[in-house]
C-alpha positions as CSV (number, residue, x, y, z in Angstrom):
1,X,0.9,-14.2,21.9
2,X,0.1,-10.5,21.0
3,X,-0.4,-9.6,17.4
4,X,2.4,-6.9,16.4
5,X,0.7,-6.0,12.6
6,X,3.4,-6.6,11.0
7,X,3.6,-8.9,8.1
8,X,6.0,-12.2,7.7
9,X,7.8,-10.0,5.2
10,X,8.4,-7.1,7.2
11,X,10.1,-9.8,9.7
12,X,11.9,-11.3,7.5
13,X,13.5,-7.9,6.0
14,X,14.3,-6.9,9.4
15,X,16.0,-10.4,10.3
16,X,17.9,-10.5,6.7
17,X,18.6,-6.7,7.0
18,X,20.6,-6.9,10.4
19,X,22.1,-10.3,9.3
20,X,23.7,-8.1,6.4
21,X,25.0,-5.5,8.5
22,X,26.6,-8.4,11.0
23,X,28.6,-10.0,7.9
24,X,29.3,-6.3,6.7
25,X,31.0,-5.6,10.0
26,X,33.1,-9.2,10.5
27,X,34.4,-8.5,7.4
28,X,35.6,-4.4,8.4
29,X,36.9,-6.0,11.6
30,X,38.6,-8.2,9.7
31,X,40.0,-6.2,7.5
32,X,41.0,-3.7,9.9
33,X,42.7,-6.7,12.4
34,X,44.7,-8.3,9.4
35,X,45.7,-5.0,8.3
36,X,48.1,-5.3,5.5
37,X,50.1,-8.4,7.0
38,X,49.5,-11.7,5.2
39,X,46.0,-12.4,4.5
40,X,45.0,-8.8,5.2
41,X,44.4,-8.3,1.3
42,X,41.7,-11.2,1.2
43,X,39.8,-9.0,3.2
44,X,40.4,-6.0,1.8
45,X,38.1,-7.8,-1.6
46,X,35.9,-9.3,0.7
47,X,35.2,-6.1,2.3
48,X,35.1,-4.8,-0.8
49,X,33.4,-7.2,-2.8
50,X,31.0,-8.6,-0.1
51,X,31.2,-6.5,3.0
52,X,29.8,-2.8,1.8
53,X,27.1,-4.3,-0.7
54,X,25.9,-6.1,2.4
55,X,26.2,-3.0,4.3
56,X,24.3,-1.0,1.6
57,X,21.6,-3.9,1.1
58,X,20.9,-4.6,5.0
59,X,20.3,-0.7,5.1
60,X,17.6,-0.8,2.4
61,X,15.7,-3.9,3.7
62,X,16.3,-2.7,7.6
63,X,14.5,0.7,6.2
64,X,11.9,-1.3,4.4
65,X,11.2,-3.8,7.2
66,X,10.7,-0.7,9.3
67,X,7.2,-0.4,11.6
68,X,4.4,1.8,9.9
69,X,1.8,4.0,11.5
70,X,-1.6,2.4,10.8
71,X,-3.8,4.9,8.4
C-alpha cells in the first residue's frame, strides 16, 4: 500500500465533500422531474433548503480536502 501524504482529514473532506454535491444534485433532478405537478413543490424547499447548502458546503470541503504541493 503506497503512502499518498494526505491526512485522514483531507480524506474524509473529500469523501463528505462529493457526498454533498451527490444529494445536492438528487434533489435538482428532482426538482426539475416533478416540475410543478404534485409533489414538485416538496422539492422545490428541499432544493432550497437542503440541496444548494449542500452544494455550497461540498464545494468548500471538496476545495479544502484538495492535494497540496509539499514545501
Amino acid at each position: 500500500m503506497s503512502q499518498s501524504g494526505r491526512s485522514g482529514g483531507a480524506r474524509f473532506a473529500t469523501v463528505l465533500g462529493w457526498l454533498l454535491l451527490a444529494f445536492s444534485a438528487l434533489t435538482g433532478v428532482g426538482h426539475l422531474g416533478l416540475g410543478g405537478g404534485k409533489g414538485g413543490e416538496a422539492f422545490v424547499m428541499l432544493f432550497v433548503v437542503f440541496g444548494l447548502p449542500a452544494l455550497v458546503l461540498g464545494a468548500l470541503l471538496l476545495w479544502a480536502g484538495r492535494p497540496r504541493r509539499a514545501p
